[in-house]
Structure formats: C-alpha cells, structure tokens
DSSP file (Angstrom, degrees, kcal/mol; ACC not computed):
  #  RESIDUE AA STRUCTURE BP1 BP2  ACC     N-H-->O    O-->H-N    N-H-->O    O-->H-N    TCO  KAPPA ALPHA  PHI   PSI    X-CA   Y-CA   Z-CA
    1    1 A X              0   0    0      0, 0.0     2,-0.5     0, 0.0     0, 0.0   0.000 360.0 360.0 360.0 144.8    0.0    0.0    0.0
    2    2 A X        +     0   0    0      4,-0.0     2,-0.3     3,-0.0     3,-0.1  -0.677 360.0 174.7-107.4 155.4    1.3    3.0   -0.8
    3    3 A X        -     0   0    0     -2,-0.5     4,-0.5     1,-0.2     0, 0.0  -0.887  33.2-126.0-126.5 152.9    1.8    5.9    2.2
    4    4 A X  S >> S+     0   0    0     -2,-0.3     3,-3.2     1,-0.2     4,-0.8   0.941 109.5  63.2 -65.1 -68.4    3.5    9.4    1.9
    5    5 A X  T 34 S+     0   0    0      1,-0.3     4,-0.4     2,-0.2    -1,-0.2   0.712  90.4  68.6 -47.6 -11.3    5.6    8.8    4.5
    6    6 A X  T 34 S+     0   0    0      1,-0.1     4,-0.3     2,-0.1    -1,-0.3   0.918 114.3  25.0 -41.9 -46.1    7.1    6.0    2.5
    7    7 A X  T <> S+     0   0    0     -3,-3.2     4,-3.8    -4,-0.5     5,-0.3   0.722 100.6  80.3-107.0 -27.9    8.6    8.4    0.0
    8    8 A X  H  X S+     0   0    0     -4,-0.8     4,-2.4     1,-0.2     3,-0.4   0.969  94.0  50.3 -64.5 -48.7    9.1   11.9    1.8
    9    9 A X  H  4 S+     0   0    0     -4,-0.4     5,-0.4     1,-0.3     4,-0.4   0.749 120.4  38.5 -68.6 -18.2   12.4   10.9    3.6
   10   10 A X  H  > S+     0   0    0     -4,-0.3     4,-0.7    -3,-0.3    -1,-0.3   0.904 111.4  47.2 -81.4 -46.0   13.6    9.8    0.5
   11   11 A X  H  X S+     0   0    0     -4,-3.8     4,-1.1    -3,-0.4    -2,-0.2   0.871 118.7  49.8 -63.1 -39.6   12.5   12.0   -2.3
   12   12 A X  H >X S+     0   0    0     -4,-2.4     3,-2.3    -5,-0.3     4,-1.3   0.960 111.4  52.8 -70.1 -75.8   13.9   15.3    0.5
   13   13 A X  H 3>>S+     0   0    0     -4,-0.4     4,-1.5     1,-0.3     5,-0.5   0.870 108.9  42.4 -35.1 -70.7   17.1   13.5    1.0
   14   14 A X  H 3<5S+     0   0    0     -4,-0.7    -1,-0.3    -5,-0.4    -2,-0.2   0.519 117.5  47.7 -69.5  -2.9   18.2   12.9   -2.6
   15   15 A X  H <X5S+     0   0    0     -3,-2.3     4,-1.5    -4,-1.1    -1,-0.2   0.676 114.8  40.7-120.3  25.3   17.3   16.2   -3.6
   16   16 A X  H  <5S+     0   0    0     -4,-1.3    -2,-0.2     3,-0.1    -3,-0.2   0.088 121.2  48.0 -68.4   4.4   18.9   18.3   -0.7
   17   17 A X  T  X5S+     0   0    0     -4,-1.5     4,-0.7    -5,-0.4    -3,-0.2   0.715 117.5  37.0-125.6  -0.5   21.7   16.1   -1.0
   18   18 A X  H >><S+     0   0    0     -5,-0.5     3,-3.3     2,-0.2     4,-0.8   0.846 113.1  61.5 -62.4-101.3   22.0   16.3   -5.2
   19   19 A X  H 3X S+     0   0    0     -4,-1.5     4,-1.8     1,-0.4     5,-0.2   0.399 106.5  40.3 -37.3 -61.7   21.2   19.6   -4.9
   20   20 A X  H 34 S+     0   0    0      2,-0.2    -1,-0.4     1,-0.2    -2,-0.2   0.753 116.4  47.7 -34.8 -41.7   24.4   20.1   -2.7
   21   21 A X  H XX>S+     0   0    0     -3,-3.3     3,-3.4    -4,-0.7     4,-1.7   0.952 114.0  50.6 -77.6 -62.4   26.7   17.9   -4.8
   22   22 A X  H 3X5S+     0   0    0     -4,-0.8     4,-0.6     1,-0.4    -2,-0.2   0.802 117.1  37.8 -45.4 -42.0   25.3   19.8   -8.2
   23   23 A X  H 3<5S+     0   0    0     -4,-1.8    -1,-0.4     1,-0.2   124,-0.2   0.078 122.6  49.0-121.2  18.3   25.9   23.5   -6.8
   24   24 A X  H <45S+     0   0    0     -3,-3.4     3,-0.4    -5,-0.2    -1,-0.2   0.646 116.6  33.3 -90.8 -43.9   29.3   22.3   -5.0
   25   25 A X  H ><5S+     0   0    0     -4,-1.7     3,-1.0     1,-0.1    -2,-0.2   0.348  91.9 102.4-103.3  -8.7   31.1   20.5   -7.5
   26   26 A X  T 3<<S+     0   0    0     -5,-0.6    -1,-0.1    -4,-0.6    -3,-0.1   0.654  84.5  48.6 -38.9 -22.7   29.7   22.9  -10.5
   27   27 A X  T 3  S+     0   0    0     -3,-0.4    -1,-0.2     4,-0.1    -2,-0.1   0.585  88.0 112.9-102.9  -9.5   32.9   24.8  -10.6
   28   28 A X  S X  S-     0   0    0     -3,-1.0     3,-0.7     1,-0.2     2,-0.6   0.073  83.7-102.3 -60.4 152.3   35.4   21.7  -10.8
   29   29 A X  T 3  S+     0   0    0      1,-0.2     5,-0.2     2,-0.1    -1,-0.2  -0.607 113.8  17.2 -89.2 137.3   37.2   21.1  -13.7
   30   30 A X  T 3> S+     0   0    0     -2,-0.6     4,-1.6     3,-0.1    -1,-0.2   0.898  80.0 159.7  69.7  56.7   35.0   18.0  -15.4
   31   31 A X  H <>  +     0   0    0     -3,-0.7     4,-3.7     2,-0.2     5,-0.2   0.921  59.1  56.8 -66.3 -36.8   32.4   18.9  -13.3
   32   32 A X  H  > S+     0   0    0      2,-0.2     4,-1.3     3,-0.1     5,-0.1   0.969 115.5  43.1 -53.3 -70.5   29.3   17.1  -15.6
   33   33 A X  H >> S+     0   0    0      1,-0.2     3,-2.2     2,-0.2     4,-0.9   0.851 118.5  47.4 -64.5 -85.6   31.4   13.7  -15.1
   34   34 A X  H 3X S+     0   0    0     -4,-1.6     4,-3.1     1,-0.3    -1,-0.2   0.615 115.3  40.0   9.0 -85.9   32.0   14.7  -11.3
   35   35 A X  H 3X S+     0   0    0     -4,-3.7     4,-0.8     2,-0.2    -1,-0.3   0.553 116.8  54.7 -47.6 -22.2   28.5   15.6  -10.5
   36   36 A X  H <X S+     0   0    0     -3,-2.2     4,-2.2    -4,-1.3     5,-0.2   0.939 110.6  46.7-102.3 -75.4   27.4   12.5  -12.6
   37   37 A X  H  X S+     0   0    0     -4,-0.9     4,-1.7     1,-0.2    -2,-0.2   0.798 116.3  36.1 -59.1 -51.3   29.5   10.4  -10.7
   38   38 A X  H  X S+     0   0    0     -4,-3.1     4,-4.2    -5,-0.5    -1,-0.2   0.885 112.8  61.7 -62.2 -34.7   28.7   11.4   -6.8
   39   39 A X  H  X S+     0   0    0     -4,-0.8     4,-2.0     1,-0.2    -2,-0.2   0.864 113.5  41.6 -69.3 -38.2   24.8   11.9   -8.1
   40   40 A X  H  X>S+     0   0    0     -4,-2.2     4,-2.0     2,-0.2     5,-0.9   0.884 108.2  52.2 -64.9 -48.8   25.4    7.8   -8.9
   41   41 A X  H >X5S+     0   0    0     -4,-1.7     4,-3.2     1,-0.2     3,-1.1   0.983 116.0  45.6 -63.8 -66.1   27.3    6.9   -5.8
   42   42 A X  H 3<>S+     0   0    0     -4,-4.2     5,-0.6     1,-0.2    -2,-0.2   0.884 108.6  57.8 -45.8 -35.8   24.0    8.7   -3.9
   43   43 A X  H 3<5S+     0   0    0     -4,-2.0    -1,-0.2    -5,-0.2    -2,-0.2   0.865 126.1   5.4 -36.1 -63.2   21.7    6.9   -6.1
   44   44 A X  H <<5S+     0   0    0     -4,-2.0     4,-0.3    -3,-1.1    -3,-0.2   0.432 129.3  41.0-105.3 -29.3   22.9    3.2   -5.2
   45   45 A X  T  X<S+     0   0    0     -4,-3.2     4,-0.6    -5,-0.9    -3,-0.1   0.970 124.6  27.3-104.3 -43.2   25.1    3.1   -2.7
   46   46 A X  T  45S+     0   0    0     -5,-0.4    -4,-0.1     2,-0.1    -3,-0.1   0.527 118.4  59.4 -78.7   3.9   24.1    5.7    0.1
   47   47 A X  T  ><S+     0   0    0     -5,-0.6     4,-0.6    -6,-0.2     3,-0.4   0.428 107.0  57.9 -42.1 -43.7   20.2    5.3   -1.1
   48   48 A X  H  > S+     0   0    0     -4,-0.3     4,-0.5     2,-0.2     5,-0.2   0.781 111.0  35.1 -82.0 -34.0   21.2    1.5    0.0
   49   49 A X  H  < S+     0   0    0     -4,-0.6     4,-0.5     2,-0.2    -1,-0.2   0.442 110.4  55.4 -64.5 -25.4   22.1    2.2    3.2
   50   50 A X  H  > S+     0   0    0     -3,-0.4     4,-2.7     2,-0.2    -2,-0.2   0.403 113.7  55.7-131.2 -49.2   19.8    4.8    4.2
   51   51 A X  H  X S+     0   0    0     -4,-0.6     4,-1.5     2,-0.2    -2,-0.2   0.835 103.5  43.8 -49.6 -34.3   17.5    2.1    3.0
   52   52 A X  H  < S+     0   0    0     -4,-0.5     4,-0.4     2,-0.2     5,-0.4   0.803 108.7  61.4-108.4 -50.5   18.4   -0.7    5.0
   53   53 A X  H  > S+     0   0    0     -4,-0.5     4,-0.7     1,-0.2    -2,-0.2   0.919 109.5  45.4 -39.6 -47.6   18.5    1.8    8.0
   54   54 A X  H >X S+     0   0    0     -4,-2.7     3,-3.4     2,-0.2     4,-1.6   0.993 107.0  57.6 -28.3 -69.0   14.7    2.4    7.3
   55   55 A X  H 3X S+     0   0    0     -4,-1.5     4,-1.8     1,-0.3     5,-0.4   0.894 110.4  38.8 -43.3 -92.2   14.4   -0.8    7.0
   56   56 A X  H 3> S+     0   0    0     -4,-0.4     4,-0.6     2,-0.2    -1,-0.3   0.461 112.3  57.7  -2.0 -37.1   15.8   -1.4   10.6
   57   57 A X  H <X S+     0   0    0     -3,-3.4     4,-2.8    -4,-0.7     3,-0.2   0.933 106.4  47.7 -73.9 -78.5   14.0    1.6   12.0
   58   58 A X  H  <>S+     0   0    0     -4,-1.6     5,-0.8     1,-0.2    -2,-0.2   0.861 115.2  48.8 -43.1 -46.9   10.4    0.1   10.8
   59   59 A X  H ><5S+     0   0    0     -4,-1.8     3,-3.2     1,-0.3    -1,-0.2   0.982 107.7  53.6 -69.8 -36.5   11.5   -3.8   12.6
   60   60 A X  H 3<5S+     0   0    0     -4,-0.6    -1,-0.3    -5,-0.4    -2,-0.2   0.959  97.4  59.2 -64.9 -32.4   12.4   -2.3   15.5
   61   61 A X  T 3<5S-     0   0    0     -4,-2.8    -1,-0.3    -3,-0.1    -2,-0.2   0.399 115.1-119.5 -73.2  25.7    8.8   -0.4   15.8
   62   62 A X  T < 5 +     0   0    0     -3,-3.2     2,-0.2     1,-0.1    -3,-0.2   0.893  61.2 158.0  64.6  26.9    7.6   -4.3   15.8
   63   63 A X      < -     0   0    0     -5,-0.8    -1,-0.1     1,-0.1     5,-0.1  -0.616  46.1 -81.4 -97.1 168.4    5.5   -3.5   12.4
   64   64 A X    >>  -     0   0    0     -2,-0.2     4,-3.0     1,-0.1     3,-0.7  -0.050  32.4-111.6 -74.6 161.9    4.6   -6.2   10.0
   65   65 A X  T 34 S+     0   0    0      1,-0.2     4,-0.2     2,-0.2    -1,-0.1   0.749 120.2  53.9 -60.9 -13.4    6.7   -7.8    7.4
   66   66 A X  T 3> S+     0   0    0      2,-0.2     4,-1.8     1,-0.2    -1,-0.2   0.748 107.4  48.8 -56.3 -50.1    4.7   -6.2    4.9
   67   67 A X  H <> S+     0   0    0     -3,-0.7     4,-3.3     2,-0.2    -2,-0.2   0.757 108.6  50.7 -38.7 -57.8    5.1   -2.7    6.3
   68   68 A X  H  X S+     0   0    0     -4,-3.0     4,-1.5     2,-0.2     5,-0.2   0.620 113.8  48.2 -83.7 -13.6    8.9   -2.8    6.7
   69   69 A X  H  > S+     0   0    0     -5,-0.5     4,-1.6    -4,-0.2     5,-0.4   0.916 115.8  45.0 -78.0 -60.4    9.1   -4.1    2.6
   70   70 A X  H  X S+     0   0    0     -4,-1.8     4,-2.8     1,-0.2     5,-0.3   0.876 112.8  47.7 -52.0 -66.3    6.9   -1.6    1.7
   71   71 A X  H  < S+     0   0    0     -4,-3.3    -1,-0.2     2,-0.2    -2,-0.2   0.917 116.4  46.4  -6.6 -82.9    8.8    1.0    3.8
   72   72 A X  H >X S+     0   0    0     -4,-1.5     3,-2.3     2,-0.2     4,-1.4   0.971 115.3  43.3 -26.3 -98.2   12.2   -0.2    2.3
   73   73 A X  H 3X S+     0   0    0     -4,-1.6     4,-2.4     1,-0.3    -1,-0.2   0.771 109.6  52.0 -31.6 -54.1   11.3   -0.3   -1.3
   74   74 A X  H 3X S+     0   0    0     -4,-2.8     4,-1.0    -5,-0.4     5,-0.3   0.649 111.7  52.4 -77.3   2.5    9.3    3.0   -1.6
   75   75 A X  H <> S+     0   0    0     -3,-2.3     4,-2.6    -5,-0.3    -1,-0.2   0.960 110.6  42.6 -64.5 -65.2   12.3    4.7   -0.1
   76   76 A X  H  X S+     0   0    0     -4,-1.4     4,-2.0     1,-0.2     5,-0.3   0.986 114.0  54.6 -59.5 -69.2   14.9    3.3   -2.4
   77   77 A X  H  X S+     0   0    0     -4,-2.4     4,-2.3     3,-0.2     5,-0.3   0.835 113.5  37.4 -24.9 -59.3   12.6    3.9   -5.3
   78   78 A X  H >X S+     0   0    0     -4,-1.0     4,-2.4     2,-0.2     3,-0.5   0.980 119.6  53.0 -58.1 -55.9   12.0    7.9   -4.5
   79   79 A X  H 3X S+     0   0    0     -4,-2.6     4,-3.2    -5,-0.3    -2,-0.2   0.903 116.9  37.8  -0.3 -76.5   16.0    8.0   -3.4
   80   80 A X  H 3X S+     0   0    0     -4,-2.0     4,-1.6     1,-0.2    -2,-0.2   0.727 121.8  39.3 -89.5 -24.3   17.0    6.4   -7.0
   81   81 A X  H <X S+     0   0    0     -4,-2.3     4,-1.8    -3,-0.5    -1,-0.2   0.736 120.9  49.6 -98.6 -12.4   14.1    8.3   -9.7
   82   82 A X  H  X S+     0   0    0     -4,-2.4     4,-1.8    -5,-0.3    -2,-0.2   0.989 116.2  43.8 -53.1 -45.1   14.7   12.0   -7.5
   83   83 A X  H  X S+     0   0    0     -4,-3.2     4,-1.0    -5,-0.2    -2,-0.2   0.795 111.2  49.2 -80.0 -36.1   17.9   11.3   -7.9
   84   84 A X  H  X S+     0   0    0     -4,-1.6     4,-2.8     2,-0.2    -1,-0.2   0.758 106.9  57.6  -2.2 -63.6   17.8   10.2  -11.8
   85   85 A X  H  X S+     0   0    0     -4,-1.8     4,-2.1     2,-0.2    -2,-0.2   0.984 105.7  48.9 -52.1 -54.6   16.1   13.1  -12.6
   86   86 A X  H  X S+     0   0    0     -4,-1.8     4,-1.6     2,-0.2    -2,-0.2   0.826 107.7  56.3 -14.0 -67.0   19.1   15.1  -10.9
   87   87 A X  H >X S+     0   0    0     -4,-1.0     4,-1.2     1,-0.2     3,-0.5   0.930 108.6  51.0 -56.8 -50.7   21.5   13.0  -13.0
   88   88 A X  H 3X S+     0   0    0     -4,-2.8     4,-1.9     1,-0.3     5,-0.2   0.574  97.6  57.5 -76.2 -18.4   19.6   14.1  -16.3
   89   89 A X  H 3X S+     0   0    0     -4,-2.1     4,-1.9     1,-0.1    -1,-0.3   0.881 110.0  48.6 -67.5 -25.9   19.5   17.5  -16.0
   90   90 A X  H << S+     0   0    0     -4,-1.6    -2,-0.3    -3,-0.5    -1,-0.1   0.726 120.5  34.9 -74.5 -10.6   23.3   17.4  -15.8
   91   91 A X  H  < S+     0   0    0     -4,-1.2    -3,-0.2     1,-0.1    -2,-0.1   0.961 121.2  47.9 -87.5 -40.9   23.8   15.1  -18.8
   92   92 A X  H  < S+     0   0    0     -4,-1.9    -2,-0.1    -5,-0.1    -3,-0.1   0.810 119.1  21.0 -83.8 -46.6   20.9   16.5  -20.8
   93   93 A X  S  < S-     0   0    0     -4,-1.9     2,-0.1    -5,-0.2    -4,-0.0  -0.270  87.5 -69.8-108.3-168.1   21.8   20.5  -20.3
   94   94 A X     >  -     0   0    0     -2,-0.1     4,-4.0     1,-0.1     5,-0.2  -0.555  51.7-117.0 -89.0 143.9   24.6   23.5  -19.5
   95   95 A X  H  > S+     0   0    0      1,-0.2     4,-0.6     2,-0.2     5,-0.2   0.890 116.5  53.7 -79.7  -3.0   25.4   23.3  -16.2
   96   96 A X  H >> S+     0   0    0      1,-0.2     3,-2.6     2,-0.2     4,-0.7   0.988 112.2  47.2 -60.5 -57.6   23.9   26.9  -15.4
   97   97 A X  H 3> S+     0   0    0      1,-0.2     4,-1.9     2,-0.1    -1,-0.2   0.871 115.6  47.6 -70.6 -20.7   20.5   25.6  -17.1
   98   98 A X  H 3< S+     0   0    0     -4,-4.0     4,-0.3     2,-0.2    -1,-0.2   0.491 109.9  53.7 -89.5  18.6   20.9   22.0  -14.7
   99   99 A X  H XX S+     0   0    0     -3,-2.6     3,-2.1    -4,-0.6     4,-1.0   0.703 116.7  37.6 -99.0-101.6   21.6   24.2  -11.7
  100  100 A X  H 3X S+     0   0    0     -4,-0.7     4,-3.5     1,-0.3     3,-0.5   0.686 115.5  47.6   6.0 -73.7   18.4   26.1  -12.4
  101  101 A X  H 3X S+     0   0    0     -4,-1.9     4,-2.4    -5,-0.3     5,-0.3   0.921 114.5  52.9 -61.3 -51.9   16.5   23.5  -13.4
  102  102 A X  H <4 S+     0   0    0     -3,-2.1     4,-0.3    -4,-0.3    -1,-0.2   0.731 112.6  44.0 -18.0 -55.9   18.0   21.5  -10.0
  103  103 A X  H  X S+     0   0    0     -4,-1.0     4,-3.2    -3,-0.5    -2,-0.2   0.856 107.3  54.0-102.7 -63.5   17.0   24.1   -7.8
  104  104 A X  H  X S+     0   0    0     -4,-3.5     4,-1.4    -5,-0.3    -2,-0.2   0.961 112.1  52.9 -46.6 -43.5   13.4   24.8   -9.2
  105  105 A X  H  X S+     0   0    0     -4,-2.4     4,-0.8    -5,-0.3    -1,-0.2   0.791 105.9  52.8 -76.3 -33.1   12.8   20.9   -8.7
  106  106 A X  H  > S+     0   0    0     -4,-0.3     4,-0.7    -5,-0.3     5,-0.5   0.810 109.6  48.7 -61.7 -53.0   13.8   21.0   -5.4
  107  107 A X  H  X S+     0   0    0     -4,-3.2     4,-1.0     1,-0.2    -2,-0.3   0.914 105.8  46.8 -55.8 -44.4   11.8   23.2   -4.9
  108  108 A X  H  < S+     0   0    0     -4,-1.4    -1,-0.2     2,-0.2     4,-0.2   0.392 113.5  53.8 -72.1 -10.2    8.7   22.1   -6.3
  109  109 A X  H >X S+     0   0    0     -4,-0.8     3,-2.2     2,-0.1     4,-1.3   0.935 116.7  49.4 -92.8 -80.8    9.5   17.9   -4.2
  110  110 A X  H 3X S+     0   0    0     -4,-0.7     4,-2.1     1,-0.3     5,-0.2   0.568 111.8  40.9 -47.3 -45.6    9.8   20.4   -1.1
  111  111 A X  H 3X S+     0   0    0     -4,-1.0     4,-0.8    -5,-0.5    -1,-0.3   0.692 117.6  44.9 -97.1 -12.5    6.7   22.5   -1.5
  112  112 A X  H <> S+     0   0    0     -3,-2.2     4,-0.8    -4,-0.2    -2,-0.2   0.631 113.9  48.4-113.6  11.7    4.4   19.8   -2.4
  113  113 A X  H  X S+     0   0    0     -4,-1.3     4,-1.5     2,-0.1    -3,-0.2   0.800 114.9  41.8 -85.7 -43.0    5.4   17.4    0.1
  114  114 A X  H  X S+     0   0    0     -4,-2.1     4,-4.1    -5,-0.2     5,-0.2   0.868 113.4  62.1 -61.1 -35.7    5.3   19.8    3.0
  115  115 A X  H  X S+     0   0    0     -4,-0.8     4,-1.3    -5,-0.2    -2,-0.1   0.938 114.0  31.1 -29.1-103.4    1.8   21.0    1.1
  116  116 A X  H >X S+     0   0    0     -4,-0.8     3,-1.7     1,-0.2     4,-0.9   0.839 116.7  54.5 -46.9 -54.5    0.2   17.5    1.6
  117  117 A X  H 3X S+     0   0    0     -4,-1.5     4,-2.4     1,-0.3     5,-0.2   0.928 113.3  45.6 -51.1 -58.1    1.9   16.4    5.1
  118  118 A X  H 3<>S+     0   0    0     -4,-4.1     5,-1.1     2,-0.2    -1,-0.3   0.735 114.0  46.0 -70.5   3.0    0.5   19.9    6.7
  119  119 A X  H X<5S+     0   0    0     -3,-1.7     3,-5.8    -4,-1.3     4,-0.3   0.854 113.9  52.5 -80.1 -74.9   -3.1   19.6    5.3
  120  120 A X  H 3<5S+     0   0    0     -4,-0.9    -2,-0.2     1,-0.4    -3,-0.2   0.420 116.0  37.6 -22.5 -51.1   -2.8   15.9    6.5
  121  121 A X  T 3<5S-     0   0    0     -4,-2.4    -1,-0.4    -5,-0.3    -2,-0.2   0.162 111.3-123.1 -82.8  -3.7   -1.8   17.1   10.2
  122  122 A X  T < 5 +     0   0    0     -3,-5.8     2,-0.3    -5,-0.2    -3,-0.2   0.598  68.6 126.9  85.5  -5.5   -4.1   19.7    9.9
  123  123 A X  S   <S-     0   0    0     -5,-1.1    -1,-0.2    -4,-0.3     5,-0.1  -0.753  71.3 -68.8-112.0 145.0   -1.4   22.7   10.5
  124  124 A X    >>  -     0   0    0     -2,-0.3     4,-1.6     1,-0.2     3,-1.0   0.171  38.8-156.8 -13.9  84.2   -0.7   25.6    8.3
  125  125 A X  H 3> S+     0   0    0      1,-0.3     4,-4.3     2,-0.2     5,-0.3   0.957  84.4  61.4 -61.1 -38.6    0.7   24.7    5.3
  126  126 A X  H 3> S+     0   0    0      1,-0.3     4,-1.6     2,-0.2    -1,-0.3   0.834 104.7  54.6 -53.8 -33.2    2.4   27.9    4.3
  127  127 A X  H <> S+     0   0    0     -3,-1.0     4,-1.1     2,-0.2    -1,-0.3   0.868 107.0  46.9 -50.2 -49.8    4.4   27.6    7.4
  128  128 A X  H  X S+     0   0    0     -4,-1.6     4,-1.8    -3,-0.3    -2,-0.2   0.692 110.8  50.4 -82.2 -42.9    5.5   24.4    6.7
  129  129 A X  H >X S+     0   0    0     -4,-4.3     4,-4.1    -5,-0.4     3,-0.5   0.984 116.2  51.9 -65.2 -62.7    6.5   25.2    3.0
  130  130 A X  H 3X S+     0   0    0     -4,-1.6     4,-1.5    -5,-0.3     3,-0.4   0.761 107.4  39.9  -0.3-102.6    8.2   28.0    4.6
  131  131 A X  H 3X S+     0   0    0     -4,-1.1     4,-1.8     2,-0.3     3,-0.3   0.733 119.4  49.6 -41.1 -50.0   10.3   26.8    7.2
  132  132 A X  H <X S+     0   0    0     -4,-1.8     4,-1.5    -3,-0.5    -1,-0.2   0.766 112.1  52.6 -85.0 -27.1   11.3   23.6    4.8
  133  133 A X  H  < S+     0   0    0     -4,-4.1    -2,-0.3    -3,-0.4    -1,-0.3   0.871 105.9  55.1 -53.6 -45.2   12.0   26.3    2.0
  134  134 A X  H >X S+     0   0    0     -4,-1.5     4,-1.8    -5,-0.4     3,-1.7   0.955  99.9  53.3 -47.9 -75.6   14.0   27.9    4.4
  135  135 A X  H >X S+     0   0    0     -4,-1.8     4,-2.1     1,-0.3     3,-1.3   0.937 112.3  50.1 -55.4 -64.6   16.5   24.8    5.4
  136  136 A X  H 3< S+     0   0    0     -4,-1.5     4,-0.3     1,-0.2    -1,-0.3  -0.050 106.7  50.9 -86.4  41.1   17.3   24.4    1.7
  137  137 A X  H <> S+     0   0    0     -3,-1.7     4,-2.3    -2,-0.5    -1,-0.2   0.314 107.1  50.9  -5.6 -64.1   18.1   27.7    0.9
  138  138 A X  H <X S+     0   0    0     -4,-1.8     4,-1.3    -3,-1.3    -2,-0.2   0.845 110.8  51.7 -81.7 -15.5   20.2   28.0    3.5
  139  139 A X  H >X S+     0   0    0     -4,-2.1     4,-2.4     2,-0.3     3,-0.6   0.974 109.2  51.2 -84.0 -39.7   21.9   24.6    2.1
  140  140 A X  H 3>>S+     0   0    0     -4,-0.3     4,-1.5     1,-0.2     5,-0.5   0.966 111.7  45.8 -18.5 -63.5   22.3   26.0   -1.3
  141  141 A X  H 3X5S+     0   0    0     -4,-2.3     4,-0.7     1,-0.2    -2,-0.3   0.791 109.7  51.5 -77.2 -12.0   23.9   29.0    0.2
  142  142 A X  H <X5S+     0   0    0     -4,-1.3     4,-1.9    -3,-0.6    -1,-0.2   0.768 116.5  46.1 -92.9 -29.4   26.5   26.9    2.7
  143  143 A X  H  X5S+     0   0    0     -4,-2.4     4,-0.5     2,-0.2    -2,-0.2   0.618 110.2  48.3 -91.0   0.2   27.6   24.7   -0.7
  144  144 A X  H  X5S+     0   0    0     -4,-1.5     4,-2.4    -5,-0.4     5,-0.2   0.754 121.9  39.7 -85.8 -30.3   28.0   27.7   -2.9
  145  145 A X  H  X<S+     0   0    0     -4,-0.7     4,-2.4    -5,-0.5     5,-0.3   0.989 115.4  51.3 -53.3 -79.4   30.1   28.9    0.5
  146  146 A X  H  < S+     0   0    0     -4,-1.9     4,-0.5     2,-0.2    -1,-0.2   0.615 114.1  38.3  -0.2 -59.8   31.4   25.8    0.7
  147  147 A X  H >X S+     0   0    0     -4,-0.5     3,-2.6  -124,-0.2     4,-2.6   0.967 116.6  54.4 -73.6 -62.3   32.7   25.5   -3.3
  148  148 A X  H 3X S+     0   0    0     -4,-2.4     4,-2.8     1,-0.3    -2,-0.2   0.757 112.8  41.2 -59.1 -38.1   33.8   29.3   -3.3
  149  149 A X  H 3X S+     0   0    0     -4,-2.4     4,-1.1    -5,-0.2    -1,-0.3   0.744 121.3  40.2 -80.4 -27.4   36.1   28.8   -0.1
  150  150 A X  H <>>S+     0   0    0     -3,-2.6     5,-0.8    -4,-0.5     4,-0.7   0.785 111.9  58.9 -93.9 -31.6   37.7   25.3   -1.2
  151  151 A X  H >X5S+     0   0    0     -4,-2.6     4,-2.1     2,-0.2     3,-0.5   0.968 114.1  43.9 -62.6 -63.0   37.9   26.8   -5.0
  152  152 A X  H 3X5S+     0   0    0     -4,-2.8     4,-1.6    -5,-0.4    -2,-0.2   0.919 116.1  35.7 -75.4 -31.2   40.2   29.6   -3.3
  153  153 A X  H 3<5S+     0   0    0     -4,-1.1     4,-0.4     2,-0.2    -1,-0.3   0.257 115.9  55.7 -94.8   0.4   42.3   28.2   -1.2
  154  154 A X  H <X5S+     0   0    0     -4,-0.7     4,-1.4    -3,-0.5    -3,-0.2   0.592 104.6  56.3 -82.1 -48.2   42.9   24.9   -3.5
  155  155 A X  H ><<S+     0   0    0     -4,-2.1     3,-0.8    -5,-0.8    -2,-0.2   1.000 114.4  41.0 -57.6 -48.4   43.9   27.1   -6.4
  156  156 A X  T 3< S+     0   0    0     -4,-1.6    -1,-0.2    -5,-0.4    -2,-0.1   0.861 112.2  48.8 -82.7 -11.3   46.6   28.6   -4.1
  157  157 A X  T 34        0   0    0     -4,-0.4    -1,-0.2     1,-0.2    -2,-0.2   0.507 360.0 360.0 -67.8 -17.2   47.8   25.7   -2.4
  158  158 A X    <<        0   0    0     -4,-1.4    -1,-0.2    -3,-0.8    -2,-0.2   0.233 360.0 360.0-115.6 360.0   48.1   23.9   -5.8
C-alpha cells in the first residue's frame, strides 16, 4: 500500500543532497562527469544504506513484514528516480540551465510534500512550506560557500 511517509524521507534527501553535490562541484574542472558520478554513488550506494537503516527503523517499531518491505522499497525507489532526474538535467543541459533546473525541482518535491503532510496534520501549510523552504536555501547558500572557499584556497595551495 502505498503511504507518503514512504517516500518523503527519501525524495527530500536525494534532492537536498544532489542539490548540494550539483551546486558544489559545479565549478570543478570535469564537473558534468563529477556531479554524474557522486549523483550515482547517492543513487545506489548511500540510497542503499539509508534504506536498509529504514528498514531497521520500521522492525524495531515491531511493524509487520509487509510494512517494513513496503517502507524499504518505496524509499529506495523515491531516493533512485529523484535522484535520476538530478543525473539528467546534468547530462541533458549547461550546467547553469541544470543548476536552475535543480533548484526549481527542489523546490517544487519540497513544497508539495510539506503541502500534503501539513493539510494531513491539519497545520498551516504555508508555514511548513516555509520553514522547509527555508532549510534548503540555507543549504544551497552553505555549498555555494562551501565550493567558493575550497575553489580559493585549493587554487593557491596547488
């Protein structure tokens, strides 16, 4: 059966944490094959992990085996096509237009996932978009920080 909470913690993860890799590694020299390559490793290998920690989470709350598959799977699914999507605006475009493109899409997984959860709970939703608008914002601006400070002080150390 399918649940939201199956999917948010997976679709938000993979793309605040694409989104970070994309707008961090953008300025590196072979930055598409970079980005490409870390956007992959998140795909399968921390997506796998982050899975099987769900998984774990749901047996220890004693829920049925059905529950804890269902859990699992729709994690790693939202995880691996957010994160797909990710991959293809950097093969498909310039990386200014898959930054953009990145960003807007976060944006739009962010606003209509906080959207449904607070009608669901019954609390403000505009608040909620808010405040989750907020937190990736500020992680955009701490990996553009983040590139520009490693960018300067690598070029002169090198």
């Amino acid at each position: 059966m399918f649940k939201i909470e199956n999917i948010t913690y997976g679709a938000v993860s993979a793309v605040m944490t694409g989104l970070a890799i994309i707008i961090g590694l953008s300025s590196t020299i072979s930055a598409k094959t970079n980005i490409i390559v870390a956007l992959l490793v998140i795909a399968i290998a921390d997506n796998i992990s982050d899975s099987f920690g769900i998984h774990f989470q749901e047996e220890s709350q004693l829920l049925s085996k059905d529950k804890v598959r269902n859990a699992t799977l729709l994690n790693f699914v939202s995880r691996f096509v957010t994160t797909a999507i990710l991959i293809l605006f950097v093969i498909i475009f310039s990386m200014t237009l898959a930054i953009i493109l990145s960003i807007l899409f976060c944006f739009f997984v962010i606003i209509s996932l906080s959207y449904i959860i607070s009608k669901r709970q019954n609390t403000n939703p505009y608040k909620a978009v808010f405040g989750h608008l907020a937190t990736a914002i500020a992680l955009m601006v701490a990996s553009y920080i983040l590139r520009e400070v490693i960018s300067k002080y690598t070029i002169k150390v090198i």
